[in-house]
C-alpha positions as CSV (number, residue, x, y, z in Angstrom):
1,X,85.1,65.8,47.1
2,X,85.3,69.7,46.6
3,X,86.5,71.6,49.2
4,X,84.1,72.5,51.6
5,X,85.7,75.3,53.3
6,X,85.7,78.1,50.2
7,X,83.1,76.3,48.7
8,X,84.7,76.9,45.4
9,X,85.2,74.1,42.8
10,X,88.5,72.2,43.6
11,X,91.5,73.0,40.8
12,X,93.9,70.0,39.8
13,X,97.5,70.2,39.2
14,X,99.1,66.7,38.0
15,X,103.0,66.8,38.3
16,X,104.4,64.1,36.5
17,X,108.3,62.9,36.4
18,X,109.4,60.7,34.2
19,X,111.2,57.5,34.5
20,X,111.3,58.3,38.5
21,X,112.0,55.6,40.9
22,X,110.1,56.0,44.3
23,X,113.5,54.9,46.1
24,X,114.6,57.8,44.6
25,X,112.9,60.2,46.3
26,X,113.5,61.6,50.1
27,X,110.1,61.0,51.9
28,X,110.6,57.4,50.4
29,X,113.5,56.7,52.5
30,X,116.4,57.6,50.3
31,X,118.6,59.9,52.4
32,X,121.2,60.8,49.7
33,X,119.0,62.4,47.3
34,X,118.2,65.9,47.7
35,X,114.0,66.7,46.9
36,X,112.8,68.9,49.8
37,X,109.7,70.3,47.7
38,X,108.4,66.3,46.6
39,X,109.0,66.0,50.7
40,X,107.3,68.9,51.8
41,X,104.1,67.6,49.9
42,X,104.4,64.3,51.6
43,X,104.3,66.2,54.7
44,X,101.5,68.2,53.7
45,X,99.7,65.3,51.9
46,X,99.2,61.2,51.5
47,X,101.7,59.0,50.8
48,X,101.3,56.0,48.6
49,X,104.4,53.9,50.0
50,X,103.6,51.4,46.9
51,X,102.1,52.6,44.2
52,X,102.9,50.7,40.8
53,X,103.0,51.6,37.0
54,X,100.7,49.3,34.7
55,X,103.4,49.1,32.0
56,X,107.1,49.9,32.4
57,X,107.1,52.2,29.6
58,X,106.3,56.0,28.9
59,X,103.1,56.1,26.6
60,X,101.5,53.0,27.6
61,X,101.4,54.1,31.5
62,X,100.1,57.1,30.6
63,X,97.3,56.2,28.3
64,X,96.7,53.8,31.4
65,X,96.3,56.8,34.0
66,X,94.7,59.0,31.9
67,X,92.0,56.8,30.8
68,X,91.9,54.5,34.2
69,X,92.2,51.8,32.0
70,X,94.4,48.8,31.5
71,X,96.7,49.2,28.5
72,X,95.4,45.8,26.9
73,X,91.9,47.3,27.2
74,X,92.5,50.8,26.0
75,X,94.9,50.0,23.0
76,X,97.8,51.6,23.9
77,X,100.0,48.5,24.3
78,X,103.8,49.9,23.7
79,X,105.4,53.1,23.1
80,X,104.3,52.5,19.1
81,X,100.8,52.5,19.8
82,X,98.4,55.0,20.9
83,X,94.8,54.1,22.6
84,X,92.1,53.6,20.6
85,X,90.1,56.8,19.3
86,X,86.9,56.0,21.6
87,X,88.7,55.7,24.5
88,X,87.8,59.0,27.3
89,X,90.8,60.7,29.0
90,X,91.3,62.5,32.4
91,X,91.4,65.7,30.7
92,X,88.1,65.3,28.5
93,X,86.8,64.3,31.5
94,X,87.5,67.2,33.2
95,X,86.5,69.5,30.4
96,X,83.0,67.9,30.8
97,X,82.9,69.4,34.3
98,X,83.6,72.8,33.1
99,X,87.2,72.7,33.9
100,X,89.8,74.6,31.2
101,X,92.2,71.8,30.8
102,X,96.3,72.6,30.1
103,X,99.2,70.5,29.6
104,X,102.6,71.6,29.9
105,X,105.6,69.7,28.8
106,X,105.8,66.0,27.8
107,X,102.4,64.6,27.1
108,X,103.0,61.3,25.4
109,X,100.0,59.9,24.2
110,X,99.8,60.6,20.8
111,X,99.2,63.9,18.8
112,X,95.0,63.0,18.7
113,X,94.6,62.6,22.2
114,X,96.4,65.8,23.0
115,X,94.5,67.9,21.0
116,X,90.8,66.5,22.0
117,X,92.0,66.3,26.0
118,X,93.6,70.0,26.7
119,X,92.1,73.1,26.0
120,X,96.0,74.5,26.2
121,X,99.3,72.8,25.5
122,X,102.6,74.2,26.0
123,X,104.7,71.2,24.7
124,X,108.8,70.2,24.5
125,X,108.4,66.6,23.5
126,X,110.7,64.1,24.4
127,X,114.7,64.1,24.2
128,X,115.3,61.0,22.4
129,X,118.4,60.0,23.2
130,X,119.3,58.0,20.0
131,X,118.6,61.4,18.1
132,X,121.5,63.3,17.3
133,X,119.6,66.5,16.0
134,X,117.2,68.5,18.5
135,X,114.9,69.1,15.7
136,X,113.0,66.0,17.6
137,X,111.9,68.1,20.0
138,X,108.2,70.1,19.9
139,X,107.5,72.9,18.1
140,X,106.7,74.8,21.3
141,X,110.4,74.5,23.1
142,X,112.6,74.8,19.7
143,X,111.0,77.9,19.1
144,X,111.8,79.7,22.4
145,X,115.4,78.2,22.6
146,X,115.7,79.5,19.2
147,X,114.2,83.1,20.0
148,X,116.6,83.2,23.4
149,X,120.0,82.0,21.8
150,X,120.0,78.7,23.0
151,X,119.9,76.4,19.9
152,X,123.3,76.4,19.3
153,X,124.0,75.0,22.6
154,X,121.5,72.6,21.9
155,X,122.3,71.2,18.8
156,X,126.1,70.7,20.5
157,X,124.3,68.5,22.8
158,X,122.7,66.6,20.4
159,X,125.4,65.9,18.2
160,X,127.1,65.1,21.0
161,X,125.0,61.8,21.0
162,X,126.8,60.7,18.1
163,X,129.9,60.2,20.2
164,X,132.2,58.0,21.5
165,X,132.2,59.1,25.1
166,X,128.2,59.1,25.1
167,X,128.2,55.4,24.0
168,X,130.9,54.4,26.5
169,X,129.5,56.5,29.1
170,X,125.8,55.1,28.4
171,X,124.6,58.4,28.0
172,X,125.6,60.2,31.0
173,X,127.2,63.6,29.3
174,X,125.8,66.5,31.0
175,X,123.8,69.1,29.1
176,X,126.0,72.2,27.1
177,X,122.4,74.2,27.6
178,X,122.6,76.3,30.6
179,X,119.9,75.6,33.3
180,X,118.0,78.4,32.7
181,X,117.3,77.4,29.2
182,X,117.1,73.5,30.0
183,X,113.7,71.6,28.8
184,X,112.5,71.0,32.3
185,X,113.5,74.2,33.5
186,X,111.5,75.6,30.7
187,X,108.6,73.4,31.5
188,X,108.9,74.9,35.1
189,X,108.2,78.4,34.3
190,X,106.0,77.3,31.7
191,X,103.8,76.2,34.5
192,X,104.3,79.5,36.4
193,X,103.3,81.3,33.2
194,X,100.0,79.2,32.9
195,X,99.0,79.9,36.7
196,X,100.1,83.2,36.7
197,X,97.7,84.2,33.2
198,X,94.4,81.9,34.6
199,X,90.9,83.0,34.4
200,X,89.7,83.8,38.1
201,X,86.4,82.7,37.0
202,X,87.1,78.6,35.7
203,X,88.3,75.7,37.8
204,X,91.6,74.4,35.8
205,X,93.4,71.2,35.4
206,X,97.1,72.0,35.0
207,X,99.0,68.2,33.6
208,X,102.5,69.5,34.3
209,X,104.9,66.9,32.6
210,X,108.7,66.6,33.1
211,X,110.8,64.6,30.5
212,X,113.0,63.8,33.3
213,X,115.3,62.2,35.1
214,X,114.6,59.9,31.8
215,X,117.4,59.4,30.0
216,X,119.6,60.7,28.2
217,X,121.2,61.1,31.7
218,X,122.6,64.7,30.6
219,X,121.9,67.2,33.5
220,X,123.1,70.7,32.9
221,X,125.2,72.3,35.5
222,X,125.7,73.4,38.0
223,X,123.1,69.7,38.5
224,X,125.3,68.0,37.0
225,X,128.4,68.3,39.6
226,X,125.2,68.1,43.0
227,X,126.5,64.4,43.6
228,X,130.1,62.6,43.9
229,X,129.6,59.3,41.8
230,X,131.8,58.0,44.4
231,X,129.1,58.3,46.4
232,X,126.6,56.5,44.6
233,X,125.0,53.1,46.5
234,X,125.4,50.1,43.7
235,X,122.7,47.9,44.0
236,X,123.3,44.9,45.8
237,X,121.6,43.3,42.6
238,X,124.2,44.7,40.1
239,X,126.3,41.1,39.3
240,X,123.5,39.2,39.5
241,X,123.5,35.7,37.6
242,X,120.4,36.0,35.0
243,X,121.1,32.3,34.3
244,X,118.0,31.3,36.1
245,X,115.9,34.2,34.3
246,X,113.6,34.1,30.9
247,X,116.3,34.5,28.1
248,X,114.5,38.2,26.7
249,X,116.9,39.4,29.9
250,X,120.6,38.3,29.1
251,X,119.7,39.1,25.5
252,X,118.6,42.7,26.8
253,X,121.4,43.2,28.7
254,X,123.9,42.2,25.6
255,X,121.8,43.3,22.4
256,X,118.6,45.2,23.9
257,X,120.0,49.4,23.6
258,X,122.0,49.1,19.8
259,X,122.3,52.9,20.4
260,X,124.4,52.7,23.2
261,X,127.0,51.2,20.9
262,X,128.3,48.5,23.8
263,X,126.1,46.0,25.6
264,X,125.7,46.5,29.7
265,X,127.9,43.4,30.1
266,X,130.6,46.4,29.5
267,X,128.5,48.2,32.6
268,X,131.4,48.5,35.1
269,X,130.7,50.3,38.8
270,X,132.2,53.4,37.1
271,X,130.2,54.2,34.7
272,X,127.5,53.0,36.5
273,X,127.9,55.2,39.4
274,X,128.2,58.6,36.9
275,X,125.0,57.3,35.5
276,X,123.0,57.3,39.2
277,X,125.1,60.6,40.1
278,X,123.2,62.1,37.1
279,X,119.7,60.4,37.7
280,X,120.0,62.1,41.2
281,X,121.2,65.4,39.8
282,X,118.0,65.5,37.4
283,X,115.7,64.4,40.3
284,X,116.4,67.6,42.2
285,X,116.7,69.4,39.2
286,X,112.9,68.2,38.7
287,X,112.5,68.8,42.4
288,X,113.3,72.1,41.9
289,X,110.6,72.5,39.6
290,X,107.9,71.2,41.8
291,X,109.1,74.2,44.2
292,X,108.3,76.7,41.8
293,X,104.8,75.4,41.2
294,X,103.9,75.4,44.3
295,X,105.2,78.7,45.2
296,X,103.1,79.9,42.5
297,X,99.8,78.4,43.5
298,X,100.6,79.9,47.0
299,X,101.5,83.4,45.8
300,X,98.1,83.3,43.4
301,X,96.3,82.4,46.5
302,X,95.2,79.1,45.2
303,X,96.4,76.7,47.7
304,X,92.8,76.8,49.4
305,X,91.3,75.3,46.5
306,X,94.0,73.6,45.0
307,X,94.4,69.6,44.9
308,X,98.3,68.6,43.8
309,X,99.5,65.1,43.2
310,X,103.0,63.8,42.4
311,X,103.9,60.9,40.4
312,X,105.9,59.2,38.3
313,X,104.6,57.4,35.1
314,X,107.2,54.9,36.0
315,X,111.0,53.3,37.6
316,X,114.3,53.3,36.2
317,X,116.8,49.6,36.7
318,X,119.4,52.3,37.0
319,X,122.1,49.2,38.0
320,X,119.1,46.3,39.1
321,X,120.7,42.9,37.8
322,X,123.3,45.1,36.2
323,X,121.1,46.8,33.2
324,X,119.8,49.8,32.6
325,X,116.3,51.8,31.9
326,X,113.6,49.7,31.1
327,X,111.1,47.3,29.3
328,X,110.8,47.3,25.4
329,X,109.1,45.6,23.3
330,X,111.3,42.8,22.2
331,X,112.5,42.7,25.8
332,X,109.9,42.6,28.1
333,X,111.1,43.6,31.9
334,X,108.7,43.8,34.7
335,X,110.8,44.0,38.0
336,X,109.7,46.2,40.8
337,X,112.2,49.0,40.2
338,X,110.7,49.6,37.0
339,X,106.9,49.8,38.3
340,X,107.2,51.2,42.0
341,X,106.7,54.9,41.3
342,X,106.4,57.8,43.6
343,X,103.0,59.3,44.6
344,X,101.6,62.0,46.5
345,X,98.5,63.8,46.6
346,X,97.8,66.6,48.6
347,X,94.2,68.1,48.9
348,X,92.3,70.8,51.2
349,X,90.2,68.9,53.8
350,X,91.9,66.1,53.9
351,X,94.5,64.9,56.7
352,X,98.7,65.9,56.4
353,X,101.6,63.6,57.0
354,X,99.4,60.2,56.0
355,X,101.3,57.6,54.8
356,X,99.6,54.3,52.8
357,X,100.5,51.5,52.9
358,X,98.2,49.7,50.7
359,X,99.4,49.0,47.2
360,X,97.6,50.4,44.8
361,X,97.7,51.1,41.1
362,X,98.4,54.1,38.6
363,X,95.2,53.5,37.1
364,X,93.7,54.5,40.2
365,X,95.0,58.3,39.2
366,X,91.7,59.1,36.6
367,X,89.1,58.0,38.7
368,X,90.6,59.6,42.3
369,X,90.7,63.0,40.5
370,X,87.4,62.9,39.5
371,X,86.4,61.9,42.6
372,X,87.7,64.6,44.5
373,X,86.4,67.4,42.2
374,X,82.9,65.8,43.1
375,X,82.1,64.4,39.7
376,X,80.5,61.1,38.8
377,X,83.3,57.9,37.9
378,X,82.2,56.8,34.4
379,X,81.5,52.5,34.5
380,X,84.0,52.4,31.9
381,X,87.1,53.3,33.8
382,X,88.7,50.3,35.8
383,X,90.9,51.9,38.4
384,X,89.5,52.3,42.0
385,X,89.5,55.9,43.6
386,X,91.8,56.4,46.3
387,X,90.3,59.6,47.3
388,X,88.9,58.0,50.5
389,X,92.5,57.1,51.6
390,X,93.5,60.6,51.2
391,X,90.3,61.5,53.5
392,X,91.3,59.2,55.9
393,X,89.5,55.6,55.1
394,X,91.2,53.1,53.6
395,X,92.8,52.5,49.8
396,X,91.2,49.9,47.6
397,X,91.8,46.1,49.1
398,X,93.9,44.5,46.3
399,X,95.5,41.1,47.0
400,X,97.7,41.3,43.5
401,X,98.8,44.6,41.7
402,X,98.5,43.8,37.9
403,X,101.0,45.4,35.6
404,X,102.3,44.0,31.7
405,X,104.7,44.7,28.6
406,X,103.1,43.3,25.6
407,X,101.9,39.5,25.9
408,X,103.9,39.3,29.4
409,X,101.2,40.0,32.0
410,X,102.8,40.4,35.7
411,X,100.8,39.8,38.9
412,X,102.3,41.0,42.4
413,X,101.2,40.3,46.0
414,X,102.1,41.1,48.9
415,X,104.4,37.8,49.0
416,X,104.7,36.4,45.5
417,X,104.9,38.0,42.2
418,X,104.6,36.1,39.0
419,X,105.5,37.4,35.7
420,X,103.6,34.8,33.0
421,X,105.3,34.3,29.4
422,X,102.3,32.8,27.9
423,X,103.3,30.0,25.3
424,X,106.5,29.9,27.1
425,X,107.8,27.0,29.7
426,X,109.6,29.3,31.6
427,X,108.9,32.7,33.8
428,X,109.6,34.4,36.8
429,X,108.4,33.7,40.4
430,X,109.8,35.4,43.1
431,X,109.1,35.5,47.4
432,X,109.1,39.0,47.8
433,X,109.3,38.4,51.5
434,X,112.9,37.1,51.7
435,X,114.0,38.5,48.1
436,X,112.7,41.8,47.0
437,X,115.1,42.3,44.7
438,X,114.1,39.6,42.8
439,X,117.4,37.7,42.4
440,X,116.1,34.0,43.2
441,X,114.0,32.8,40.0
442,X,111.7,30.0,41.6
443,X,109.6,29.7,38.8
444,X,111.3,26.3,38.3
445,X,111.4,25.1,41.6
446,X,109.1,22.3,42.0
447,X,108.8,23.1,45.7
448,X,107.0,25.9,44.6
449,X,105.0,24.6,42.2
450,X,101.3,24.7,44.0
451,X,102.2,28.4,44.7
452,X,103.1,29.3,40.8
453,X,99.8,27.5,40.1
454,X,98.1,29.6,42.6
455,X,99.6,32.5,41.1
456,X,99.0,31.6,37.5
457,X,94.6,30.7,38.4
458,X,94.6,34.0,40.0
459,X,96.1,35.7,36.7
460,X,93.6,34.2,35.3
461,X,91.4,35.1,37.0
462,X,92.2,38.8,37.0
463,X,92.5,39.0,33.4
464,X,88.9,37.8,33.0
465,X,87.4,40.6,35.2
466,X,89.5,43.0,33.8
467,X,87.8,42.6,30.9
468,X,86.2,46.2,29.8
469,X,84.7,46.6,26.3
470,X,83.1,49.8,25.2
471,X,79.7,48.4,24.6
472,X,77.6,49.2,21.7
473,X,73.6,49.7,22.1
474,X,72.6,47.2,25.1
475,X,69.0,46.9,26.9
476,X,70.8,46.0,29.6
477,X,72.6,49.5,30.4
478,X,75.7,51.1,30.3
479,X,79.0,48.7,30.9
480,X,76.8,45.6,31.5
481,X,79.4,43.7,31.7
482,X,80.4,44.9,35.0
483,X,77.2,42.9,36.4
484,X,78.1,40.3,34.0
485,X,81.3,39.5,35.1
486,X,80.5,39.8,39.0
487,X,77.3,36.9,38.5
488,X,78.4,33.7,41.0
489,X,79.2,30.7,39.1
């Protein structure tokens, strides 16, 4: 939908944090943290109180939102793997509708897919936290560290990964760059840079990506002294017994980070609580960031025509059932705090203050932007638009959010969630309603068997009409497998 009002076509600015809880975040109930520009756009905008990643890790989520796509569908299966080279992303997309297309930061979806979806890219990589050298880092960042006299300081941080106290500590040392100089600081005015130097005469799509509050958990200061650990809430989850739990989790939690040099069986409340005080302290460091981008777009005039939408690619344990971080590939983890994500989207036209409460999926991202700009939604992508939720109707009716890591496929109502090890005689079932942490494994419980197998048919279900190949030639039209698939049996 463009905006009706100037009549000019509608410019998109996707803000992206990275490894962000949503019950990390002010306007979704946390009252310690400190984000008042992430709350100001919930005030201004739509709230998605449960939005959800596809895949608890960086690159697969993003290939997922970018493409509007499920990750089994569009290749890009783990961190290692990138989606397949005929796959369409939000930002070729948008270059089809005329729009100059920029990405700033941490992209994350392979060097090809970069360089055919942005017109512009102002990168800094990842941080890598088992590196010990910055020379990980992009091009683009090393070079103006180096040109301002920051790479000494750098490098001092990097090797300081090779230490004793960032082991011990599970990598919550804060940064010896100053904040000026600190990547998503840089990445900030990197953004101000790019709105300040755009053509008057060409809608633009801005991805502006933040590396954090991912770990390493290494604010700079003065972030890094915002919060008292002392004052950090542990999880009521944190000792839970994983004795009931598919054995990928104790084995995580013992073997699954080698570079931390000590298993997070040696995770005491201490260390733990340095570790959330630094995850808050790079939240509102990322928070400030937001602020300057918006500041921007309303000093350049642009907030008339302007649609911005915050989100995180996806959670953070940070203490849940007494780990850390995240799914990987040998250790496939799908609980909620690693999926539910922040996001926000604030448009001209549409209503302020709305709160969802549908849940809905990040692969709902590609097809909502192009729905809002006014363009057509290719049959290929899979997500649903939530741009009438944002105008006031109603989000997409799901009865299960679908998310996975690898071969484990998870499906999540508003009740029950079942996470399927296929091959497997054991898995996780959980009632949401009286356990949302997900503590109580009833997977075994053979009370509960006629639910799991209602749970596993309507996987099974899901996975069937999620089907989506890229057809070749057909005489029955574009995607006809979406009236395939939708036939009555």
């Amino acid at each position: 939908m463009k905006d009706t009002k100037t009549e000019k076509p509608l410019n998109v600015v996707l803000i992206v944090a990275d490894q962000m809880r949503a019950d990390c975040v002010g306007c979704y109930g946390n009252d310690l943290i400190r984000t008042p520009n992430i709350d100001r756009l919930s005030r201004e905008g739509t709230t998605f109180r449960w939005a959800f990643a596809q895949h608890p890790q960086c690159l697969p989520s993003r290939s997922s939102f970018h493409t509007g796509r499920y990750c089994h569908e569009n290749g890009a299966i783990s961190n290692h793997v990138g989606m397949a080279a005929d796959e369409r992303t939000l930002g070729e997309y948008m270059q089809d509708e005329g729009y100059s297309s920029s990405a700033i930061g941490k992209v994350h979806i392979f060097p090809t897919k970069t360089e055919t979806s942005f017109d512009q890219t102002v990168l800094c990589g990842g941080q890598n936290s088992d590196a010990v050298s910055p020379d990980v880092l992009h091009e683009d960042y090393k070079n103006w560290i180096k040109a301002n006299g920051f790479w000494e300081a750098l490098q001092k941080t990097y090797e300081g990964h090779a230490s004793k106290a960032y082991r011990e500590n599970f990598q919550a040392l804060p940064s010896q760059v100053p904040a000026e100089a600190y990547i998503d600081c840089w990445v900030g005015d990197q953004c101000v840079e790019r709105l300040n130097s755009l053509p008057e005469d060409e809608p633009f799509f801005l991805f502006a990506s933040f590396p954090n509050p991912h770990n390493p958990f290494e604010p700079p200061e003065p972030y890094a002294s915002l919060y008292d650990p002392e004052s950090m809430p542990i999880p009521r989850s944190f000792h839970s017994d994983l004795s009931d739990k598919p054995p990928q989790q104790l084995a995580y939690k013992r073997h699954g980070r080698k570079n931390i040099g000590s298993n997070y069986e040696h995770l005491d409340i201490e260390r733990l609580q340095r570790v959330m005080a630094y995850y808050y302290a790079s939240i509102t460091l990322v928070d400030d960031q937001v602020g300057k981008i918006l500041k921007t777009i309303e000093e350049n005039g642009l907030s008339e025509n302007t649609c911005v939408i915050f989100m995180s690619d996806h959670g953070e344990l940070l203490g849940h059932h007494g780990m850390l971080l995240k799914s990987t590939d040998q250790y496939p983890i799908l609980y909620d705090k690693s999926l539910h994500v922040p996001l926000i989207i604030r448009t001209p036209g549409a209503p302020e203050g709305v709160t969802v409460d549908s849940a809905v999926e990040l692969v709902d991202i590609c097809p909502t932007i192009l729905e809002i700009i006014g363009a057509g939604i290719p049959p290929e992508v899979q997500g649903q638009s939530l741009s009438p939720a944002v105008f006031g109707g109603a989000a997409p009716q799901r009865e299960f959010i679908f998310a996975e890591s690898g071969a484990v496929k998870m499906l999540r109502g508003e009740r029950y969630k079942l996470v399927y090890y296929p091959g497997q005689t054991y898995g996780e079932l959980y009632d949401l309603e009286d356990d949302s942490l997900e503590m109580d494994n009833l997977y075994a419980d053979a009370s509960y068997h006629n639910i799991r197998r209602t749970m596993e048919k309507a996987l099974l279900d899901r996975l069937i009409h999620m089907e989506a190949p890229r057809q070749g030639e057909s005489s029955k039209g574009r995607a006809y497998w979406r009236t395939l698939y939708k036939l009555p049996f």
